[in-house]
DRENKEBA-880306 format. One line per 2 residues: number of its first residue (from 1); their letters; for each residue x, y, z of C-alpha. Coordinates in steps of 0.1 Angstrom, whole numbers, plus 5000, padded with zeros to 4 digits. Example, Ala and Ser with C-alpha at 12.3 -4.5 7.8 and 13.67 -1.06 7.14 Angstrom:
2
1> as> 5123/4955/5078; 5137/4989/5071
END
This chain:
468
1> xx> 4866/5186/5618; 4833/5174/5606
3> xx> 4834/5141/5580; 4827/5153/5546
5> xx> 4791/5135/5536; 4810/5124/5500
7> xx> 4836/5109/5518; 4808/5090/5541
9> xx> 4800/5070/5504; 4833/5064/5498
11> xx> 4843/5043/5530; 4838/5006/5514
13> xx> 4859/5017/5484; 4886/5041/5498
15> xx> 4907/5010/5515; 4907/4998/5478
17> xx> 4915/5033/5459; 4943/5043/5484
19> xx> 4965/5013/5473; 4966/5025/5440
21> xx> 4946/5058/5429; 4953/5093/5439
23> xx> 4918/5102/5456; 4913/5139/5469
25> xx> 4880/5158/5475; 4873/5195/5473
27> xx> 4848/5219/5483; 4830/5244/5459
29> xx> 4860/5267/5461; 4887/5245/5453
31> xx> 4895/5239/5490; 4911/5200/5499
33> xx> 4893/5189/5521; 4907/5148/5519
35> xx> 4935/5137/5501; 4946/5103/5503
37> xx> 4979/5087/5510; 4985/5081/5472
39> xx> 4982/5117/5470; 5005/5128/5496
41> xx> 5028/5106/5484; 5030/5119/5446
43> xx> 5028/5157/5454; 5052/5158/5480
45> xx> 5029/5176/5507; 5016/5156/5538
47> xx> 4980/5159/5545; 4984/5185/5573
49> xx> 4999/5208/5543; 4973/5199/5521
51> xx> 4938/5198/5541; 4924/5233/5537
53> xx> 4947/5246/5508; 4935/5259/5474
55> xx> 4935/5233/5441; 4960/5256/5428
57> xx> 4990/5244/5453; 4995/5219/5425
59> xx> 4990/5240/5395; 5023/5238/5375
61> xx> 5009/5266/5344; 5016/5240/5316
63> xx> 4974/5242/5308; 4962/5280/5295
65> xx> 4938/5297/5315; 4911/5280/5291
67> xx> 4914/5250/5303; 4905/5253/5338
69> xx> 4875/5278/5328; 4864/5245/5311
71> xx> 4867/5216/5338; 4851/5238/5364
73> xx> 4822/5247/5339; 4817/5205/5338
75> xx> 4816/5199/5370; 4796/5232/5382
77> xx> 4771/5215/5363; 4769/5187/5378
79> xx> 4786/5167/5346; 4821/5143/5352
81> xx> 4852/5156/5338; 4875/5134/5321
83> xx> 4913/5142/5311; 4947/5147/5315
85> xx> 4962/5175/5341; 4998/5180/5347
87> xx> 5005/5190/5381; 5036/5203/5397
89> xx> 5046/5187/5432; 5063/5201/5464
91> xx> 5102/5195/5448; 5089/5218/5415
93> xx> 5088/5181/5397; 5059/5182/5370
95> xx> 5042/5152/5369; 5011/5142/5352
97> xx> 4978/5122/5363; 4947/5110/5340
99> xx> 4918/5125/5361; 4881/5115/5365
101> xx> 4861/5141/5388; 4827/5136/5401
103> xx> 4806/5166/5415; 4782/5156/5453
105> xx> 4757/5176/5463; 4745/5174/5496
107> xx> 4706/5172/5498; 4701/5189/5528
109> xx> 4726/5220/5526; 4728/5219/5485
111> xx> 4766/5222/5494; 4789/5208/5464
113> xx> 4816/5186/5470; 4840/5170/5443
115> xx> 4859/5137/5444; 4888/5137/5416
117> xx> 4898/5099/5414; 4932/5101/5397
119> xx> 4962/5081/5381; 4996/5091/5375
121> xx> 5005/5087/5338; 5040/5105/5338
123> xx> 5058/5079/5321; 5034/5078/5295
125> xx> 5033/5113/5288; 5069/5114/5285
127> xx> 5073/5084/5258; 5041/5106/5240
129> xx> 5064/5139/5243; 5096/5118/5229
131> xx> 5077/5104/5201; 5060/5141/5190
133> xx> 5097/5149/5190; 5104/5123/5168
135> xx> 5074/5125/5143; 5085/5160/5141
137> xx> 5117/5153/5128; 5106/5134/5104
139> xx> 5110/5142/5062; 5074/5129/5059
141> xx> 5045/5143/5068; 5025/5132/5096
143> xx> 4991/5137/5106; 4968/5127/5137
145> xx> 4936/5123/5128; 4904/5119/5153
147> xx> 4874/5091/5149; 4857/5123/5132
149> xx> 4887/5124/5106; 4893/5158/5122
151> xx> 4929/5162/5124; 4943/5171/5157
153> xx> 4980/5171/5155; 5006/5176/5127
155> xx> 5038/5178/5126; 5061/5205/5112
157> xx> 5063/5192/5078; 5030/5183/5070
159> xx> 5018/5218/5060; 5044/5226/5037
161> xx> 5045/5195/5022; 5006/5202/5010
163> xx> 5016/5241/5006; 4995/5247/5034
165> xx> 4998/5272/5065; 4984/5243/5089
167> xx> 4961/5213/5085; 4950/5215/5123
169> xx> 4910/5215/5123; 4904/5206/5092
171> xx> 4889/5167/5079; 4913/5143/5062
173> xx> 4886/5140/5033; 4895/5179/5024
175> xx> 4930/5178/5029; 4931/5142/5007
177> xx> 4902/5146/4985; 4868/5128/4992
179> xx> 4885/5093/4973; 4907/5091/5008
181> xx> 4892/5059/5027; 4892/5075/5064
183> xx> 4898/5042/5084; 4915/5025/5054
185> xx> 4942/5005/5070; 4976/5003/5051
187> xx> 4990/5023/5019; 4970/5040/4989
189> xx> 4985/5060/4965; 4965/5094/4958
191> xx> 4963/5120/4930; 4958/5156/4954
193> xx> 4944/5180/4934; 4936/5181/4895
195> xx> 4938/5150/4883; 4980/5145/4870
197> xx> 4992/5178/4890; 5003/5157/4925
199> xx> 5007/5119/4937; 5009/5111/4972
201> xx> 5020/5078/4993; 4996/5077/5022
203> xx> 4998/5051/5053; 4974/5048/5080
205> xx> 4978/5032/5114; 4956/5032/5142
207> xx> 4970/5042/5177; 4961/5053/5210
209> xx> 4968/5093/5216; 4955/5116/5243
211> xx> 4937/5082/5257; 4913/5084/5225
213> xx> 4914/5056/5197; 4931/5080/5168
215> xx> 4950/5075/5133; 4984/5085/5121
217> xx> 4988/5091/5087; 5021/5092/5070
219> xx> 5019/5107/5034; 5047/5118/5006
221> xx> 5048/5133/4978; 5061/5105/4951
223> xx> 5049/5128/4919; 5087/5128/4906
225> xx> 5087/5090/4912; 5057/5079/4896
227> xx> 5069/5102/4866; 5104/5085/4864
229> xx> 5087/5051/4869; 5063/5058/4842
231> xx> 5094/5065/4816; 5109/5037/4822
233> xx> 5085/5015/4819; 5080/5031/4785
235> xx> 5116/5022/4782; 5108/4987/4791
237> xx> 5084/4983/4767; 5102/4999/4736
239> xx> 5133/4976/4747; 5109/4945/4744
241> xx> 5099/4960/4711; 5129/4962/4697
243> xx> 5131/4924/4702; 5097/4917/4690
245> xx> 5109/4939/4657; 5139/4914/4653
247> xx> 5110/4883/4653; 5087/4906/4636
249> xx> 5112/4907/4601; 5118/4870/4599
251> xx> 5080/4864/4605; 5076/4891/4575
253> xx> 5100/4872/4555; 5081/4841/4550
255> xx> 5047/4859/4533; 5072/4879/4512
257> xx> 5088/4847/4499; 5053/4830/4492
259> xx> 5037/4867/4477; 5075/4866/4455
261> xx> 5071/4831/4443; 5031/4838/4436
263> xx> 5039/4869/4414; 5060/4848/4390
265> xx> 5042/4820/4387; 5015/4846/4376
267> xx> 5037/4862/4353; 5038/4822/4338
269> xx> 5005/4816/4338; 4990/4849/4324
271> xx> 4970/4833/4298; 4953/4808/4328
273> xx> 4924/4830/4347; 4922/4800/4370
275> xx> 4953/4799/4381; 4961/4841/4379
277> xx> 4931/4837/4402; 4943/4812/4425
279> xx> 4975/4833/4432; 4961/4866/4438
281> xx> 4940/4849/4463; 4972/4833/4480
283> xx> 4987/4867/4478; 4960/4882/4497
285> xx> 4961/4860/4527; 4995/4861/4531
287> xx> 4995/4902/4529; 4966/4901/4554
289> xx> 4988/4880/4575; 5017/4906/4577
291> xx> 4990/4933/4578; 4982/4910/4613
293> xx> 5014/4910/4625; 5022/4947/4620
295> xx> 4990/4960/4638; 5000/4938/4671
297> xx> 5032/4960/4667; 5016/4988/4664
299> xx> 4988/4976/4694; 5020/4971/4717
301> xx> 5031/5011/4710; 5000/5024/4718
303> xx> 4987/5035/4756; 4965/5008/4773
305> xx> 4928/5021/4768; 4905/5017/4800
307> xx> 4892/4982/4794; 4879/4957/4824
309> xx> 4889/4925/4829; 4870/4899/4811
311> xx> 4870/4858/4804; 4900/4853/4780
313> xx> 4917/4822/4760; 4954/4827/4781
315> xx> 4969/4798/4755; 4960/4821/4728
317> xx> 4977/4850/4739; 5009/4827/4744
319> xx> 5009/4814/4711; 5011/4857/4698
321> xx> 5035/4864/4718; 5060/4826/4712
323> xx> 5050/4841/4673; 5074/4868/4679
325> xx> 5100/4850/4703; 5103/4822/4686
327> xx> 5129/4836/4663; 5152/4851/4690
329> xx> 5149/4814/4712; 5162/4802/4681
331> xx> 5189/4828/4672; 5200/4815/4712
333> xx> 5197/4780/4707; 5167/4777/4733
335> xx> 5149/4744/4734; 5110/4759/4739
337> xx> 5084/4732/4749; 5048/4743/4754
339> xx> 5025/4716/4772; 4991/4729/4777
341> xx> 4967/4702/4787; 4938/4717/4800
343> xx> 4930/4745/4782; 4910/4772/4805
345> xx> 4891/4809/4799; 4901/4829/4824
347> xx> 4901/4864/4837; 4921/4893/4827
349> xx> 4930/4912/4793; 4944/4901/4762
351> xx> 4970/4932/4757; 4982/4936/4791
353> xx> 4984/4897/4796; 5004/4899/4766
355> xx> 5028/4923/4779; 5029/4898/4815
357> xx> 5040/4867/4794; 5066/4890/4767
359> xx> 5078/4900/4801; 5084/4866/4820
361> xx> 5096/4846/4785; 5120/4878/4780
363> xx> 5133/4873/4815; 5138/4835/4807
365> xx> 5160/4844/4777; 5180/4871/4793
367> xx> 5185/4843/4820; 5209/4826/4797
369> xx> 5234/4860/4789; 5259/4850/4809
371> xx> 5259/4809/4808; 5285/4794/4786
373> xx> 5279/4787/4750; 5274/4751/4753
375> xx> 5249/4749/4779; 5212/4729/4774
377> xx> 5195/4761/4774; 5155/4749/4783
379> xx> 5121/4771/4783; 5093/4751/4792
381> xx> 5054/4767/4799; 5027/4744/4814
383> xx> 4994/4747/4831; 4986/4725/4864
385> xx> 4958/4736/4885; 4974/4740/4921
387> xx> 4948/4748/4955; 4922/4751/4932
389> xx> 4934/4779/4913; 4944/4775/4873
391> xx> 4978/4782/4869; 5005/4784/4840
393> xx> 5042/4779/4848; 5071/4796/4827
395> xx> 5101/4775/4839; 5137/4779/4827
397> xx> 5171/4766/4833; 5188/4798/4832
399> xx> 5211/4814/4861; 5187/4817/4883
401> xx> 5184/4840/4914; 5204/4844/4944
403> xx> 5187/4844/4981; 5196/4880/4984
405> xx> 5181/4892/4952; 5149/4874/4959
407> xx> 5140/4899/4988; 5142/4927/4962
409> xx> 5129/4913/4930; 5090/4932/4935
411> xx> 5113/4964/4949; 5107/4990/4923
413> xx> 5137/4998/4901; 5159/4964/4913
415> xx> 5172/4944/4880; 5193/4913/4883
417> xx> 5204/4922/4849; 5240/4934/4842
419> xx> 5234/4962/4812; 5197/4961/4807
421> xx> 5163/4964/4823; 5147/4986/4845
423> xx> 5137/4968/4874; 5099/4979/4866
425> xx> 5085/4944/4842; 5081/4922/4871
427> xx> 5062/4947/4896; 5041/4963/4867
429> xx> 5032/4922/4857; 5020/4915/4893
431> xx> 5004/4943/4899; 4981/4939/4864
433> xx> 4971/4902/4874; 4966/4912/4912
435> xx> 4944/4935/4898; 4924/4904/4878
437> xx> 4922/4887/4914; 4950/4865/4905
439> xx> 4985/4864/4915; 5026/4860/4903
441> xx> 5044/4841/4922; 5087/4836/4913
443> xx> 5104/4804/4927; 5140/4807/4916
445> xx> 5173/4785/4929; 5212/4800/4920
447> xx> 5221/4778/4890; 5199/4760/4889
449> xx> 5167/4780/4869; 5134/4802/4876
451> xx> 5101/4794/4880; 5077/4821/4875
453> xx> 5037/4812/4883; 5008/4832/4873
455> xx> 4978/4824/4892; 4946/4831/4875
457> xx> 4911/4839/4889; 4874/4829/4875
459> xx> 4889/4800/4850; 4866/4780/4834
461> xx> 4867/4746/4820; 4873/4750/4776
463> xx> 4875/4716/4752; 4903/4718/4733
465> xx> 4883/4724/4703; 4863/4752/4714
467> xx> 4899/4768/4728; 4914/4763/4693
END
């Protein structure tokens, strides 16, 4: 038999292929006219069975009728075809080979020859098949989305999950909305449709699939649990309210006493204008101070409008909030020390950092609920700037945390507390000042007390006269 002319090109190579690559070459028709010993090998067949036989010896029908249409179409051209054949050897074994074939034309005779360079990738295919399995079991939806953001697989969930038929063809921008980040690497929570009908949790990984660079995405739908989430934070907040009511009376009582004790020594000095005057005055400040302290109960109530973060006094905000918590630190026998050195401006919001530190001094207290009656109960808040970042400390003597409840304590709906709390105050609080580009960090020891660090971001340097 005559040497094929491809094969002629191949001689300084082929010692090199045949110790590793399945190498075979066919005529126009599909005919083998080489096959290595790689190839013999895999399929079963020696080369006297394979030498002059059809393509289609190996053909195992997994691939539709399509497919084949396609790869000869390629190469007829005189194009490479790249991809992924499963082929069905001499024992009826499927096996399955990443393929590279090159068409050779012969300049004197214009005859075509192709040479299929191949590698068995059976292993591979069968972790990829156990793993669709899997995905498709799963209670989640999963997509498989293309560098286009086309997807191109989805398991059996997915489509219900979106009340869809299938999600096959279409872009993850569509199915998501145009705010989904295509190659946005981690989690992002998204609202699908009109804004407030649906949330979603949505992952995205990248991974190899089909030999391609492609992206899973895992999504859920976690309306019901923003929902709940959202109530009990509300429930948070009107618990905290109730004890800010408790400071807000005996805050109330002290104006009342001085607008009383004005009244009658205006009742004694009715025929005095100066001194009639001089009350009424007196009496007006101190009802412009309640008048104060209701409308920050009233401010706390009321939904958090859209406002951006700006420079703020953070020593300022304290002092509002110790206004109301001093009373119930007292009613508990807390020793509070405040030791602000070096006041800063900072950035963030003056309502929601006033929830963050009613929050963390609230947690103080409740630290104490189960100690005995005679122990030094201690809150102390200072500033210290730490790596270059301004930060104020809210450290207490309390109960303290265990080393099992620290892994959960920024797990949604985990409390450390017996009969109160929803588990919500500390993740909301870290979320807002993550949000400000700072941080909140909790060091906590069993026994021995809590230390919980807000990190602030964009401080500047305040005299304490301009901070006053």
């Amino acid at each position: 038999m005559q040497m094929s002319f491809a094969l002629e090109n191949l001689d300084l190579i082929n010692e090199a292929l045949n110790a590793s690559a399945i190498v075979a070459i066919t005529d126009s028709y599909g005919k083998i006219k080489f096959a290595n010993e790689t190839f013999c090998k895999l399929s079963g067949y020696s080369q006297k069975e394979l030498i002059g036989q059809n393509h289609r010896i190996l053909k195992s029908d997994y691939h539709p009728p399509e497919f084949y249409r396609d790869l000869w179409r390629t190469i007829a051209s005189g194009r490479m075809w790249e991809g992924e054949i499963c082929n069905r050897n001499k024992s009826g074994r499927l096996y399955w080979v990443k393929t590279y074939i090159f068409p050779f034309t012969d300049p004197a005779t214009k005859e075509k020859e192709f040479v299929s360079i191949r590698w068995e990738m059976t292993e591979e295919k069968e972790k990829e098949t156990n793993m669709k399995s899997l995905m498709d079991a799963a209670m989640d939806g999963l997509l498989i989305y293309d560098r286009f953001g086309r997807v191109i697989w989805e398991n059996s969930k997915a489509p219900g999950i979106l009340s869809q038929k299938s999600l096959k063809g279409l872009t993850v921008a569509r199915i998501f909305g145009t705010h989904y980040r295509v190659y946005f690497l981690g989690t992002q929570e998204l609202v699908v449709g009109e804004p407030g009908s649906r949330v979603f949790e949505v992952s995205t990984e990248p991974f190899q699939w089909e030999g391609q660079i492609a992206y899973l995405v895992n999504f859920r739908d976690i309306t019901e649990k923003v929902r709940i989430q959202s109530q009990m934070i509300q429930q948070d907040r009107l618990a905290s309210l109730g004890l800010i009511a408790a400071g807000l009376v005996h805050e109330v009582k002290t104006p009342m006493g001085v607008i009383r004790g004005r009244t009658e020594l205006i009742e004694m000095n009715l025929d005095n204008p100066v001194k009639v005057y001089e009350n009424i005055k007196i009496i007006q400040n101190q009802m412009d101070r309640m008048s104060d302290l209701l409308q920050e109960l009233l401010e706390l109530g009321k939904p958090a409008p859209g406002v951006k973060p700006h420079l703020i006094f953070p020593e300022n905000v304290l002092s509002k909030v110790l206004s109301f918590l001093d009373h119930e630190m007292s009613l508990r026998n807390i020793e509070f020390k405040k030791s602000i050195s070096n006041p800063l401006q900072v950035l963030g919001e003056d309502k929601f950092l006033f929830q963050i530190f009613l929050n963390l001094l609230l947690n103080a207290i409740h630290s104490f609920a189960d100690l005995p009656q005679d122990h030094d109960r201690q809150i102390e808040v200072y500033d210290r700037m730490e790596d270059g970042r301004y930060q104020i400390v809210i450290k207490d003597n309390g109960c303290g945390i265990s080393e099992e409840a620290k892994e959960h304590i920024f797990v949604p709906l985990f409390t450390t507390k017996k009969t109160e709390g929803t588990g919500l105050g500390l993740i909301v609080s870290r979320k807002m000042i993550r949000g400000w580009g700072g941080d909140l960090v909790l060091e906590s020891k069993e026994a021995v007390g809590t230390e919980a660090i807000l990190s602030f971001s964009q401080a500047e340097a305040l005299s304490p006269q301009i901070a006053q």
